[in-house]
N, C-alpha and C positions, 0 to 999 in steps of 0.2 A: 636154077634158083639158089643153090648151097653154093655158088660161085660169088654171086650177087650177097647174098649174106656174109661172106666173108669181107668181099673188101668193100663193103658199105660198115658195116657195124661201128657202131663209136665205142665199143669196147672189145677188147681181147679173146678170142676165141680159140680154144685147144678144142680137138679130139685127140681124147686116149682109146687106146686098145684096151685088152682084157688084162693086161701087163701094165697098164698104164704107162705107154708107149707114144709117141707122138706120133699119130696119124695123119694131123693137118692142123696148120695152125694163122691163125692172123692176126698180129700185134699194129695195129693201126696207128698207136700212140707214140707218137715221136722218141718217149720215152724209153722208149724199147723197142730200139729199130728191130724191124721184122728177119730174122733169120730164116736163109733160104728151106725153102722144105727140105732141098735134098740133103742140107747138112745135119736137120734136124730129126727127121723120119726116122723112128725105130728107136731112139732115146730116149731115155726117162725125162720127164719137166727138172728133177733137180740135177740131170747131166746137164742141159743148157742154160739154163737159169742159176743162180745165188742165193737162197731163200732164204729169208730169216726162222722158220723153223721148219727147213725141210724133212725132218720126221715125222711132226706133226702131219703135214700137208699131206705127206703121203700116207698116212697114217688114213685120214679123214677122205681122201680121192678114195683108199682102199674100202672104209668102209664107206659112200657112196656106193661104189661098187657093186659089194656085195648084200645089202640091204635094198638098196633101190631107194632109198630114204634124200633129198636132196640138201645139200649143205648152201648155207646161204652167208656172204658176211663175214666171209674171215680174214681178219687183216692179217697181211703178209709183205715184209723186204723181197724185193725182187730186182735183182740186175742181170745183165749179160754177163755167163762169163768169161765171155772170151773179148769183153767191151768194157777199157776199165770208164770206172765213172762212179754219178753217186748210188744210194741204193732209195726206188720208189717204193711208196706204199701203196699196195695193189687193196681191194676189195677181192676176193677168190669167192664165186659159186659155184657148184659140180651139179648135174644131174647125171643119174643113169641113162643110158640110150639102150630102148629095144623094141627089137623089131614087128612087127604088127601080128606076129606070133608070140611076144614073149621073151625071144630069146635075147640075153645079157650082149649088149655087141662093145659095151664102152661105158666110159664118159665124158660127159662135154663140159667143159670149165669154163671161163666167164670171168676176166681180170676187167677191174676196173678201176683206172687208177685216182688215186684220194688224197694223193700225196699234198695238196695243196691244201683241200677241204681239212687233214689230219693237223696241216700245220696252224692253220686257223686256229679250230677248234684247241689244240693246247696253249694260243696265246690268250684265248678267251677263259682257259681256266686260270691260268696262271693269274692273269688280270682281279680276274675272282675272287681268287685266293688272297690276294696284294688288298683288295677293298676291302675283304671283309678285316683281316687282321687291322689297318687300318682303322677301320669303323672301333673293332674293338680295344683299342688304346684308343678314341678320342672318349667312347664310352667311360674308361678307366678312368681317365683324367677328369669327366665332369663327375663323374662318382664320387671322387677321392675327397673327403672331407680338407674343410677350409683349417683346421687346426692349426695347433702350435706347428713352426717345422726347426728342422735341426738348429742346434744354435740360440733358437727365440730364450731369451732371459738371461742370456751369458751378456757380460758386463763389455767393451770394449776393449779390445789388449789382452782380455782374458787368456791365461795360457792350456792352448788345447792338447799340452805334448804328454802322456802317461808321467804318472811319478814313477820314479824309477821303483822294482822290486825288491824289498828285501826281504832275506829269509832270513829265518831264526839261526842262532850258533848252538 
């Protein structure tokens, strides 16, 4: 059955050790072609991978960990790095793993990748941003009283250049 869940999953599947060690892994997503277990097995996730805040992560896998608390939702750069290319934004959840006694054996991580959904979403703010500022200069504009504007009452030809300064002797 844990054979079948790996290479069915439509998202990314780490086991860590108590080390946070890669135990088993399945990257399904083209994005991140799958590295062989055996080159991967017994290495930390930020040995293989490029992480945009690899202290954080493993910061956050640690405490998983040790809490037993699960992390949900954290966006993360991720490339290969032994694969040049661009860098994806992953979705990252952890749970603890233990065994039907208790005991701490791991955790299981859960990339999913958003990179698409990410890009989206910041052309829909941007866009957002662009209306509203918009909106608010046509508002300015019908606000702006009809009044006199620069100029109104000056004669034609009138000359607009400063009189020149002078100072006292």
């Amino acid at each position: 059955m844990l054979k079948a869940l790996f290479r069915q999953s439509p998202t990314g599947l780490l086991i860590l050790d108590k080390d946070l060690r890669i135990l088993r892994v399945s990257l399904s997503r083209p994005v991140l072609p799958e590295a062989s277990l055996e080159r991967v097995r017994g290495r930390r996730l930020t040995d293989v991978y490029a992480l945009s805040a690899p202290g954080e992560v493993e910061a956050m896998l640690a405490g998983v960990l040790e809490s037993g608390m699960p992390a949900q939702g954290w966006l993360v750069g991720v490339r290969r790095k032994d694969v040049p290319g661009p860098e994806y934004l992953f979705s990252l959840s952890a749970s603890r793993l233990e065994s039907p006694r208790a005991r701490v054996l791991g955790v299981l991580a859960e990339l999913l990748d958003v990179t698409e959904r990410e890009k989206v979403s910041a052309r829909v703010r941007i866009f957002g941003s662009v209306r509203k500022r918009v909106g608010r200069m046509e508002r300015a504009e019908q606000a702006a009283p009809a009044g006199p504007t620069m100029g109104d009452g000056m004669e034609p030809g009138a000359d607009l250049a400063p009189s020149p300064c002078r100072l006292p002797r």
